[in-house]
N, CA, C and O atoms as a printed pandas DataFrame, in Angstrom:
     atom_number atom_name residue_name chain_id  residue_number  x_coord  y_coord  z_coord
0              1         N          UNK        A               1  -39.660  -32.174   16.462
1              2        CA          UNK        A               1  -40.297  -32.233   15.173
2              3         C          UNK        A               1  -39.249  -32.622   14.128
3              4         O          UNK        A               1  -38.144  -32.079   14.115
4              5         N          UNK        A               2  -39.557  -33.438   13.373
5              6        CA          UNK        A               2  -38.909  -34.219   12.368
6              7         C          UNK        A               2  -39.039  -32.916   11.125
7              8         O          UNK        A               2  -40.018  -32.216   10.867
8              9         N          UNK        A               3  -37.509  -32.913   10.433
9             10        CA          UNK        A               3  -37.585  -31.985    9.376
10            11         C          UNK        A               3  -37.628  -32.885    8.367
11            12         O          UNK        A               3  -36.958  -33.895    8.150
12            13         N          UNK        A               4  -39.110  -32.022    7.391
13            14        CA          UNK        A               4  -39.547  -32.731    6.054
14            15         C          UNK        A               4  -38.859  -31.854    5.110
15            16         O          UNK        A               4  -38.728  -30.652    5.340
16            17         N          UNK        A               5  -38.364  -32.482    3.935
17            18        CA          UNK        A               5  -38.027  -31.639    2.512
18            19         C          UNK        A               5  -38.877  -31.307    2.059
19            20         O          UNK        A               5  -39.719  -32.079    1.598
20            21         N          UNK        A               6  -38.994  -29.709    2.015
21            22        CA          UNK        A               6  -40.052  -28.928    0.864
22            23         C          UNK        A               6  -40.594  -29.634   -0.122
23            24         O          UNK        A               6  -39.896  -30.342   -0.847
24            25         N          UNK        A               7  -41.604  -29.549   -0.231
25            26        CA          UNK        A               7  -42.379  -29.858   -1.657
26            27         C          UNK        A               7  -43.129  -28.762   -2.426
27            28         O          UNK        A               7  -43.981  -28.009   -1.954
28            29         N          UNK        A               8  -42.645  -28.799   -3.770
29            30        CA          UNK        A               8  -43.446  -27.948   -4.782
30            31         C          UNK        A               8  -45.138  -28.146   -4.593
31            32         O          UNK        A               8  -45.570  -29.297   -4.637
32            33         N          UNK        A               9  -46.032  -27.076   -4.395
33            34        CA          UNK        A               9  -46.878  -27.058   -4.303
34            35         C          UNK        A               9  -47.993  -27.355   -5.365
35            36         O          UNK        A               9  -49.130  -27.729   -5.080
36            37         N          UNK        A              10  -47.559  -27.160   -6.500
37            38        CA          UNK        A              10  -47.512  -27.868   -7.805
38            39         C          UNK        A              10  -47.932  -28.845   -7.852
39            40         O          UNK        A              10  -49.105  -29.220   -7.868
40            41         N          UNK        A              11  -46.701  -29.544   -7.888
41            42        CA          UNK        A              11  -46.744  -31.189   -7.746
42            43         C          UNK        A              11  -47.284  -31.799   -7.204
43            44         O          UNK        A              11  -47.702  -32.863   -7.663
44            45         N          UNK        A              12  -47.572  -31.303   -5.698
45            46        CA          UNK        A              12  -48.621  -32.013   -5.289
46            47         C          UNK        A              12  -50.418  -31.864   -5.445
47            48         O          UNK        A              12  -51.381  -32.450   -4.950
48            49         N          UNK        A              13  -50.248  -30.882   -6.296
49            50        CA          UNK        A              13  -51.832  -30.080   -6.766
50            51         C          UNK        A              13  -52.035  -31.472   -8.094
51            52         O          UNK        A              13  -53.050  -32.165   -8.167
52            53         N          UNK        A              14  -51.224  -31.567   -8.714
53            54        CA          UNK        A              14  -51.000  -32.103  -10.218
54            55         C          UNK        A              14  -51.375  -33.620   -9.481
55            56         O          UNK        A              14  -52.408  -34.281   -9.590
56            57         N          UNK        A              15  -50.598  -33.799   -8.987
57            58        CA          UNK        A              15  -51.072  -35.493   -8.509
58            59         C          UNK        A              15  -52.194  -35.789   -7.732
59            60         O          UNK        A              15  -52.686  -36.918   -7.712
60            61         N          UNK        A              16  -52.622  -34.862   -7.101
61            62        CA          UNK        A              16  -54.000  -35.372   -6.630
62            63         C          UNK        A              16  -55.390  -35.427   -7.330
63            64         O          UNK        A              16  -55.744  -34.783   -8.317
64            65         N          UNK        A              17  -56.192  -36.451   -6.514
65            66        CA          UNK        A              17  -56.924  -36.748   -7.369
66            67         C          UNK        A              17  -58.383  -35.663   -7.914
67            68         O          UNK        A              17  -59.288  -36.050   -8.653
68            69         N          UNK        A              18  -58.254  -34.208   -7.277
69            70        CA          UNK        A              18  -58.849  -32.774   -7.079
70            71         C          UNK        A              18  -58.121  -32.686   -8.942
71            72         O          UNK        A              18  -58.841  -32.295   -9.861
72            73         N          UNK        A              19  -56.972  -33.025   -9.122
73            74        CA          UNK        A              19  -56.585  -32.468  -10.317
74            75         C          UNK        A              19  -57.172  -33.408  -11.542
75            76         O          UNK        A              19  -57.361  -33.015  -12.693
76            77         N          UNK        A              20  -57.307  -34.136  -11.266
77            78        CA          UNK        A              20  -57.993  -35.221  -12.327
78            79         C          UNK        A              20  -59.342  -34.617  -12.779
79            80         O          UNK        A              20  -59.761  -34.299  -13.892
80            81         N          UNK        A              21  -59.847  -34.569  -11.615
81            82        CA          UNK        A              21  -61.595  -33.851  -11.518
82            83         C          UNK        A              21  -61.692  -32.747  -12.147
83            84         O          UNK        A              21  -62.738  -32.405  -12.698
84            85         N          UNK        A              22  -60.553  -32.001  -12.148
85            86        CA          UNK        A              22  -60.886  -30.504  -12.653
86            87         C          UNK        A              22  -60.629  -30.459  -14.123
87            88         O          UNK        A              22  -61.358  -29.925  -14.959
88            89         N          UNK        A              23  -59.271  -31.212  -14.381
89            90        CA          UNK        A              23  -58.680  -31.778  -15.834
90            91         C          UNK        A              23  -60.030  -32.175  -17.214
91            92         O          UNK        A              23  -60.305  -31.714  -18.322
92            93         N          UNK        A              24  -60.591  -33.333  -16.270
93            94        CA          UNK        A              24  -62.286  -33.871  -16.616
94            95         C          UNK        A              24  -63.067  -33.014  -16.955
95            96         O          UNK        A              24  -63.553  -32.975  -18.086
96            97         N          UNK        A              25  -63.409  -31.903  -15.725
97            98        CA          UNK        A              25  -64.213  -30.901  -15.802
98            99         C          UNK        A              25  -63.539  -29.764  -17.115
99           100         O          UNK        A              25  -64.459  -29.299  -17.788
100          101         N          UNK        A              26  -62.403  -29.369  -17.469
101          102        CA          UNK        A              26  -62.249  -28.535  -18.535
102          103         C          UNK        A              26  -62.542  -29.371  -19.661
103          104         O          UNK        A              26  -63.053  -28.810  -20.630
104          105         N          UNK        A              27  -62.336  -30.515  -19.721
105          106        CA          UNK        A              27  -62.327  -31.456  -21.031
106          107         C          UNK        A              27  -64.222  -31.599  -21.308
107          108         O          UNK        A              27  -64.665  -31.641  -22.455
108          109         N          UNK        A              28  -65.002  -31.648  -20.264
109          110        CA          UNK        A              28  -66.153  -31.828  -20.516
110          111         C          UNK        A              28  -66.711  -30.225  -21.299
111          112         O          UNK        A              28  -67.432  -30.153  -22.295
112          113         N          UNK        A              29  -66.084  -28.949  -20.444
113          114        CA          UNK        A              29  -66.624  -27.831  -20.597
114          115         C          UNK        A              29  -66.172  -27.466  -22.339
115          116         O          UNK        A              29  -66.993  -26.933  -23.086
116          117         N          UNK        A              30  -64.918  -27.803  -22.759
117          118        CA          UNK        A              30  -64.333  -27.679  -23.945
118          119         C          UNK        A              30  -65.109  -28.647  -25.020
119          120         O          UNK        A              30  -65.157  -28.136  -26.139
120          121         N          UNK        A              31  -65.697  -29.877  -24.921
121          122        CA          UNK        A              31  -66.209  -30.644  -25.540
122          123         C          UNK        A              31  -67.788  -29.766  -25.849
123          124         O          UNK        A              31  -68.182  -29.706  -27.014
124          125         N          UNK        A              32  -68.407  -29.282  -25.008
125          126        CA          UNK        A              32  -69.446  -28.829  -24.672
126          127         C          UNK        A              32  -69.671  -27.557  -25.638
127          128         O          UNK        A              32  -70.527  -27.582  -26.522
128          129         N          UNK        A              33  -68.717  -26.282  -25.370
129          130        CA          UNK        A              33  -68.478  -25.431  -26.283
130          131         C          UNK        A              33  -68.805  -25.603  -28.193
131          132         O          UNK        A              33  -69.478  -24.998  -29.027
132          133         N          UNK        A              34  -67.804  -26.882  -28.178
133          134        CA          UNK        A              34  -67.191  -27.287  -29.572
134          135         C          UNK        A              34  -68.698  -27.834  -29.878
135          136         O          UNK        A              34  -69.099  -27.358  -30.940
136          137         N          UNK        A              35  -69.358  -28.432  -29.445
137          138        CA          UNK        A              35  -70.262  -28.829  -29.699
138          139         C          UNK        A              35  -71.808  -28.162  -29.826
139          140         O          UNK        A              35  -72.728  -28.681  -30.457
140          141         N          UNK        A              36  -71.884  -26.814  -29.034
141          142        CA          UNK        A              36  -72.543  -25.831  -29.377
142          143         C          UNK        A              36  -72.669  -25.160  -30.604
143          144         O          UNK        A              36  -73.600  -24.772  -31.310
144          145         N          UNK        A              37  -71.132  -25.138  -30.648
145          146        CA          UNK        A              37  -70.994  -24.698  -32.271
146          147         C          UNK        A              37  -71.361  -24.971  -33.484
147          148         O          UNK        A              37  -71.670  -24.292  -34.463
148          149         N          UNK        A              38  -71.215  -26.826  -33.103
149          150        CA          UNK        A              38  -71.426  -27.615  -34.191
150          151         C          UNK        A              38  -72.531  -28.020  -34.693
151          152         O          UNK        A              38  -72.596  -28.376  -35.870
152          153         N          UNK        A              39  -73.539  -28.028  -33.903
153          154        CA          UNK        A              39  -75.198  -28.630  -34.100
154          155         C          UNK        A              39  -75.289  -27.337  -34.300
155          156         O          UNK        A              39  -74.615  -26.341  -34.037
156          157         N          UNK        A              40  -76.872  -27.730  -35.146
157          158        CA          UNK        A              40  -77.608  -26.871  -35.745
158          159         C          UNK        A              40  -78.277  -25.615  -35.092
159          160         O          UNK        A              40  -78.631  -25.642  -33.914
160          161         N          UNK        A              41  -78.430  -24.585  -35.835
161          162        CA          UNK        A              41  -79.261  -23.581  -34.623
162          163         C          UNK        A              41  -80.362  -23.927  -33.823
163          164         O          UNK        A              41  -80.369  -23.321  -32.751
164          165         N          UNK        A              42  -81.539  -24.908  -34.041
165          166        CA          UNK        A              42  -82.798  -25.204  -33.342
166          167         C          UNK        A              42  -82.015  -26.175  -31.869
167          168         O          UNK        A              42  -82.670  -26.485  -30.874
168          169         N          UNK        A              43  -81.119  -26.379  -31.986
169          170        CA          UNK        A              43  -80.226  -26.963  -30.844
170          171         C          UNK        A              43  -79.412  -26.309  -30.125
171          172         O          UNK        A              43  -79.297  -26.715  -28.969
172          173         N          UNK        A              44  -78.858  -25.501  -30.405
173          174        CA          UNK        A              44  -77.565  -24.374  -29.702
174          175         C          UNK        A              44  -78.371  -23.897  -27.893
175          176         O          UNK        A              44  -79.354  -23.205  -27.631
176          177         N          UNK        A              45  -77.677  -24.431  -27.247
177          178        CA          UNK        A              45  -78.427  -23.637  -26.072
178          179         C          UNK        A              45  -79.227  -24.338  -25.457
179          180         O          UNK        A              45  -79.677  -23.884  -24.405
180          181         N          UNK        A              46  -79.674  -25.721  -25.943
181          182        CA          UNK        A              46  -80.935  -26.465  -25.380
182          183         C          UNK        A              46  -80.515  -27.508  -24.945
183          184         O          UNK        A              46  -81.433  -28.192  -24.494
184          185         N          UNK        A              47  -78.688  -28.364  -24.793
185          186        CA          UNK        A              47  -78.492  -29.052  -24.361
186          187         C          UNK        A              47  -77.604  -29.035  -24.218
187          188         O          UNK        A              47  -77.213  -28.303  -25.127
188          189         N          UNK        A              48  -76.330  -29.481  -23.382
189          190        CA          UNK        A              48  -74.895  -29.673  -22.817
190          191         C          UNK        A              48  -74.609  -31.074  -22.662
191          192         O          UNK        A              48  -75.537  -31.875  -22.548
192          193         N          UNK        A              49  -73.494  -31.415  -22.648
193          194        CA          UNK        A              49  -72.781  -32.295  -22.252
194          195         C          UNK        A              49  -72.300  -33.253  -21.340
195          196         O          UNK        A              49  -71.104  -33.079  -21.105
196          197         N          UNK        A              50  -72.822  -34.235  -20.721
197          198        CA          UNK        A              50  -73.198  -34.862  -19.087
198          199         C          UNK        A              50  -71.837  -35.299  -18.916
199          200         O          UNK        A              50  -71.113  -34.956  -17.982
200          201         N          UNK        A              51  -71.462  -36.213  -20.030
201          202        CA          UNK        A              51  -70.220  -36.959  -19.616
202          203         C          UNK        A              51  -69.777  -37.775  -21.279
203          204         O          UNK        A              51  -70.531  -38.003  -22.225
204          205         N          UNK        A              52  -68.401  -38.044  -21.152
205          206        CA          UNK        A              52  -68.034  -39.328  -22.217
206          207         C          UNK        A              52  -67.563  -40.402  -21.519
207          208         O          UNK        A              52  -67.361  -40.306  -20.308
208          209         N          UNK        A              53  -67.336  -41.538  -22.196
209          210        CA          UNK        A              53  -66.914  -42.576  -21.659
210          211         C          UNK        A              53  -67.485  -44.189  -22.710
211          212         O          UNK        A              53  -68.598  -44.524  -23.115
212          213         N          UNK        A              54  -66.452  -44.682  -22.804
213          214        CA          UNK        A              54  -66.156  -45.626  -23.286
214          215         C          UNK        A              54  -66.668  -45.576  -24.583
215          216         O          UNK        A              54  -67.360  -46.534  -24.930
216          217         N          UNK        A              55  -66.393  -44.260  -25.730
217          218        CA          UNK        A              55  -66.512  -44.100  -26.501
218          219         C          UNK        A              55  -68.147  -43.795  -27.098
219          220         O          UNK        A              55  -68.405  -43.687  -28.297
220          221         N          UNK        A              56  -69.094  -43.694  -26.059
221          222        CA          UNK        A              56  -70.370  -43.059  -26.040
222          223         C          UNK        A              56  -70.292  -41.848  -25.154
223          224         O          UNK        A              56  -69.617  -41.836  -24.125
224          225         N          UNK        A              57  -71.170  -40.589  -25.684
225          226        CA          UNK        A              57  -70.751  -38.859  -25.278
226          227         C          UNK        A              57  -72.237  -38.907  -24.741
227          228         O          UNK        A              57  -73.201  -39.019  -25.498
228          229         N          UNK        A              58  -72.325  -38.822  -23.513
229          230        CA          UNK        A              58  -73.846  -38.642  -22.966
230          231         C          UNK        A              58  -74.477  -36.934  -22.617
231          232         O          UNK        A              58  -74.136  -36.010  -21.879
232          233         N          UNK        A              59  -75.087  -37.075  -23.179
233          234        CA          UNK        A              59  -75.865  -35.300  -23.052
234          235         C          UNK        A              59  -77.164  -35.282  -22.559
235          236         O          UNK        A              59  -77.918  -36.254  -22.534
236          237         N          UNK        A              60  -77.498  -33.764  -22.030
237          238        CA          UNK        A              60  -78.754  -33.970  -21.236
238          239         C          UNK        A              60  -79.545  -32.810  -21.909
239          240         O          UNK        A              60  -78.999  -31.707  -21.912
240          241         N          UNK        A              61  -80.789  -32.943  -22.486
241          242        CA          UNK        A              61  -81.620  -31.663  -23.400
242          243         C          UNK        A              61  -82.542  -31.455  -22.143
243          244         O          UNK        A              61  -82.570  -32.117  -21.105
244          245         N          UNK        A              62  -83.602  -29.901  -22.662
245          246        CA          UNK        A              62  -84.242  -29.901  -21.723
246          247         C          UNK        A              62  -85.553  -30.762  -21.710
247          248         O          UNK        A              62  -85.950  -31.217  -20.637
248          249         N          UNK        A              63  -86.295  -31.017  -22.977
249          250        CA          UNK        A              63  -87.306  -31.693  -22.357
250          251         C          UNK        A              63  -87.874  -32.903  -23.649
251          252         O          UNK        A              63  -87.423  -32.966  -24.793
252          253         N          UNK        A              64  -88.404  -33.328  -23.361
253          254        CA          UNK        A              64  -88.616  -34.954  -24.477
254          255         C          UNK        A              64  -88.735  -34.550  -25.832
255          256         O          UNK        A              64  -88.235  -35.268  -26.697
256          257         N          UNK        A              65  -89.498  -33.199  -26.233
257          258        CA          UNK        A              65  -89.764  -33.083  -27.556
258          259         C          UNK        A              65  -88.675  -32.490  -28.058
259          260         O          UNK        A              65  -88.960  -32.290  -29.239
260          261         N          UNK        A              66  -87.238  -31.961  -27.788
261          262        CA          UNK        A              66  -86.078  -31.829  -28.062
262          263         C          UNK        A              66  -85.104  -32.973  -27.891
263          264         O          UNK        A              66  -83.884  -32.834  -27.973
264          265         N          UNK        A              67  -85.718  -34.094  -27.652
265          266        CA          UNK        A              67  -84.918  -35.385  -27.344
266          267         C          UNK        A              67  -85.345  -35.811  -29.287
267          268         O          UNK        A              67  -84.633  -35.779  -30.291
268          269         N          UNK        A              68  -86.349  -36.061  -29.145
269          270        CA          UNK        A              68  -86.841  -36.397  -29.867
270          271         C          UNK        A              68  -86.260  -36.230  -31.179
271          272         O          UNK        A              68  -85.809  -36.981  -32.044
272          273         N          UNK        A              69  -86.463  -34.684  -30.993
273          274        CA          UNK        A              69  -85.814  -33.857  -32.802
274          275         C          UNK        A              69  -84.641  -34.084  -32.917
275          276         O          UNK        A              69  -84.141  -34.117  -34.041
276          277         N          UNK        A              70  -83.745  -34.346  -31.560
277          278        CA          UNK        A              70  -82.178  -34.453  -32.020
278          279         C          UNK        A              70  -82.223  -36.260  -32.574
279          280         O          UNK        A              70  -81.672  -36.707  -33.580
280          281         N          UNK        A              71  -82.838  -36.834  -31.822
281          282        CA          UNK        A              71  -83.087  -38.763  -32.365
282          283         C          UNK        A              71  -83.450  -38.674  -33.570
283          284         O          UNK        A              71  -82.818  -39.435  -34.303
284          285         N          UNK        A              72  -84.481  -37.835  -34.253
285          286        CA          UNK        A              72  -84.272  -38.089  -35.762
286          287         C          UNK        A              72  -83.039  -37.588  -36.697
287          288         O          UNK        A              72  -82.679  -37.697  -37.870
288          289         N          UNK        A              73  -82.746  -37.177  -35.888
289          290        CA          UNK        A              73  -80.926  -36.359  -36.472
290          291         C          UNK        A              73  -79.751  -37.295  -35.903
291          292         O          UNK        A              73  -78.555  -37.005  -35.925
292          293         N          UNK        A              74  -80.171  -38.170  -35.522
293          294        CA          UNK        A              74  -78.768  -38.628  -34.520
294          295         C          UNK        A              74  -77.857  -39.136  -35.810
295          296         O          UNK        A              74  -76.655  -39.023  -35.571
296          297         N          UNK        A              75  -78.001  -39.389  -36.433
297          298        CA          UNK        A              75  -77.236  -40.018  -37.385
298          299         C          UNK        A              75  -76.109  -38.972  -37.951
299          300         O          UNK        A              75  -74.925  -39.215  -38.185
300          301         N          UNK        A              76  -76.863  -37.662  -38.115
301          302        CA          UNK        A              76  -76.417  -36.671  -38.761
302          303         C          UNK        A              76  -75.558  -35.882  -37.851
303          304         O          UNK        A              76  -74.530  -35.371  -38.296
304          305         N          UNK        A              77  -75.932  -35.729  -36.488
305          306        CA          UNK        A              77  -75.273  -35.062  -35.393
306          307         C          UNK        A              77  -73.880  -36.155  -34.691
307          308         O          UNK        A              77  -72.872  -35.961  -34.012
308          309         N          UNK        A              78  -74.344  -36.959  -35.127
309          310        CA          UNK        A              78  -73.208  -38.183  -34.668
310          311         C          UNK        A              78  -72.315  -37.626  -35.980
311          312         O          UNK        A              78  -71.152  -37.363  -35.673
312          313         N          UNK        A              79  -72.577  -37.456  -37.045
313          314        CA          UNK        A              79  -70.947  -37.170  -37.936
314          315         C          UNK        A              79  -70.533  -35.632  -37.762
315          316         O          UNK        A              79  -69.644  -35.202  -38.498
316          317         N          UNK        A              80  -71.165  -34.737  -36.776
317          318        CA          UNK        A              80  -71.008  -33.712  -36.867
318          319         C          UNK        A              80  -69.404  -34.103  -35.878
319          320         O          UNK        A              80  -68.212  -33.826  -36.009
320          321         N          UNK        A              81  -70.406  -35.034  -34.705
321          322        CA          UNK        A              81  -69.446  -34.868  -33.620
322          323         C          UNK        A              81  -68.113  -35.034  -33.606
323          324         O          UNK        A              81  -67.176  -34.500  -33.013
324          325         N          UNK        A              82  -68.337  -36.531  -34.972
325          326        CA          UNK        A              82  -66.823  -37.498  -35.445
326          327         C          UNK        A              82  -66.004  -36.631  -35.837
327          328         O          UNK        A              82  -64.776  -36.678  -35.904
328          329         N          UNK        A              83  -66.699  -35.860  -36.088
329          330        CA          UNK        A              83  -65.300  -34.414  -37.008
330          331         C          UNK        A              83  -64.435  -33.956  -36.217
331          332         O          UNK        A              83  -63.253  -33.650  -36.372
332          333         N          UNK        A              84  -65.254  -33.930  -35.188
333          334        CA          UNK        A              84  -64.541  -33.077  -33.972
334          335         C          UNK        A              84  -63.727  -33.879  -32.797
335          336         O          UNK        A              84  -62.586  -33.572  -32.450
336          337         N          UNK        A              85  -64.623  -35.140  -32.142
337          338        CA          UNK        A              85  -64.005  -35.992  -31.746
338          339         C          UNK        A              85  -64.039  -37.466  -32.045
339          340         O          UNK        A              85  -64.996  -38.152  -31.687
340          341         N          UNK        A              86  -63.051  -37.943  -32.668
341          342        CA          UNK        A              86  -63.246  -39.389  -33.490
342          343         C          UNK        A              86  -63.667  -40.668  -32.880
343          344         O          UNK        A              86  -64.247  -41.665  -33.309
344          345         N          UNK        A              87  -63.211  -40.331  -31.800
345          346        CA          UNK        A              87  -63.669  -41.329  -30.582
346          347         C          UNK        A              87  -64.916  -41.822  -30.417
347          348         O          UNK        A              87  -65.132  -42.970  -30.029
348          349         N          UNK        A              88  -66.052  -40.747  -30.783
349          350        CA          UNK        A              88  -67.177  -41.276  -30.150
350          351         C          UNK        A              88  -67.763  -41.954  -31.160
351          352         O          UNK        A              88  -67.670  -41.531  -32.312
352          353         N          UNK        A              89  -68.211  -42.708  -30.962
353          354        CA          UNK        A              89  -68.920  -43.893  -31.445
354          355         C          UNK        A              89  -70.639  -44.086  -31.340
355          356         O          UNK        A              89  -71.263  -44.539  -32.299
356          357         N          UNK        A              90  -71.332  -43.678  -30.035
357          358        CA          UNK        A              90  -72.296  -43.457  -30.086
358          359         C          UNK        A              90  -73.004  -41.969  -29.066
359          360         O          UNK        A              90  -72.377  -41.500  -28.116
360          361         N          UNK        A              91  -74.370  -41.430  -29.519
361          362        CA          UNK        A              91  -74.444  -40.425  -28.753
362          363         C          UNK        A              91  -75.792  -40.992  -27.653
363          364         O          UNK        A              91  -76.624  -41.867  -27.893
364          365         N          UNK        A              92  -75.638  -40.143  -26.403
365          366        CA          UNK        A              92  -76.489  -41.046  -25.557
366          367         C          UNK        A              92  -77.790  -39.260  -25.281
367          368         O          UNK        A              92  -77.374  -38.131  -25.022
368          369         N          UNK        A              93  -78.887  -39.568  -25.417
369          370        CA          UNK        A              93  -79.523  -38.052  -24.792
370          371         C          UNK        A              93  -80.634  -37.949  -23.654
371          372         O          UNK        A              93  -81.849  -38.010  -23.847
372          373         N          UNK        A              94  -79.995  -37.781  -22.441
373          374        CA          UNK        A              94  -81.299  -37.769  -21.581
374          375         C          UNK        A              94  -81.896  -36.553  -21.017
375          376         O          UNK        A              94  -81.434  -35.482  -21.410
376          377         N          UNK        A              95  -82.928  -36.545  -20.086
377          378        CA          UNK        A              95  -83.901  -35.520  -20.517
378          379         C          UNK        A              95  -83.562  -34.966  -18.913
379          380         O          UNK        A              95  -83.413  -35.869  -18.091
380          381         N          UNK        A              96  -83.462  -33.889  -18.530
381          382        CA          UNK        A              96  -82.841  -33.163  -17.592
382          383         C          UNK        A              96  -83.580  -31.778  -17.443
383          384         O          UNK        A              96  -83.050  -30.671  -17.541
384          385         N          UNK        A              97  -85.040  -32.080  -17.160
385          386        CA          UNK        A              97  -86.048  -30.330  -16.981
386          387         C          UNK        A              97  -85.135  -29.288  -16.374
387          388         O          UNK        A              97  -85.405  -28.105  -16.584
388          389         N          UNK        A              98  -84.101  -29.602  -15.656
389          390        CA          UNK        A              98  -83.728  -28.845  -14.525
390          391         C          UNK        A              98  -82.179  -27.281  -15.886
391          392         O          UNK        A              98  -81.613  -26.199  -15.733
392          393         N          UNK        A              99  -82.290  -28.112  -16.698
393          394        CA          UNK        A              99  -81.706  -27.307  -18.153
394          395         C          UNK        A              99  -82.547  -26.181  -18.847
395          396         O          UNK        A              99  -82.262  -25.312  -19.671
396          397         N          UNK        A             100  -83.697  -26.537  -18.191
397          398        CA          UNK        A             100  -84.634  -25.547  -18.910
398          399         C          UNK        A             100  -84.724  -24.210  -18.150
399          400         O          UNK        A             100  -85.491  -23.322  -18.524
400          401         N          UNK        A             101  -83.866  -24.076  -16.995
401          402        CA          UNK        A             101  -83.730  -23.109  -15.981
402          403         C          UNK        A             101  -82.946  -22.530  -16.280
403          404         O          UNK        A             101  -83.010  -21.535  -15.558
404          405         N          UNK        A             102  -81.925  -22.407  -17.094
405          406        CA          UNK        A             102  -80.529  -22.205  -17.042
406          407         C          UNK        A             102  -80.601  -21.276  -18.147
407          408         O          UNK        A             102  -79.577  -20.738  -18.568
């Protein structure tokens, strides 16, 4: 058997691609939070955070007539978001019954 040099267990946690995913996953859960906070009370609780990317923040409500109420607000909930993260540019909201369980 060929002797290998130790490796920090660390390092190799940090470079794989398990660490990216999880990195993602706190950044989505932290975005998610901040954003609970920030919308209005008739919203708090009724929708989360799917994903960001390429400067549109995609979220999933539970059912069309809460799609709806946040689309006549989008304008207003879009500068809530800019406050918080400047990046986003547009908000995306799809409808996800399976939120209404939760």
């Amino acid at each position: 058997m060929r002797y290998n040099k130790m490796k920090n267990i660390t390092d190799i946690v940090e470079k794989s691609p398990l660490a990216e995913i999880a990195r993602r996953s706190l950044l989505l859960g932290d975005l998610n939070r901040t954003l609970q906070q920030c919308f209005p009370p008739e919203f708090k609780g009724r929708f989360r955070v799917a994903n960001i990317r390429d400067e549109v923040l995609y979220c999933e409500v539970q059912n069309a007539t809460l799609r709806q109420g946040i689309l006549f607000r989008q304008a207003e909930l879009l500068a809530l978001v800019q406050q918080a993260f400047p990046a986003v540019k547009r908000l995306v909201f799809n409808i996800n019954p399976e939120l209404a369980a939760l």
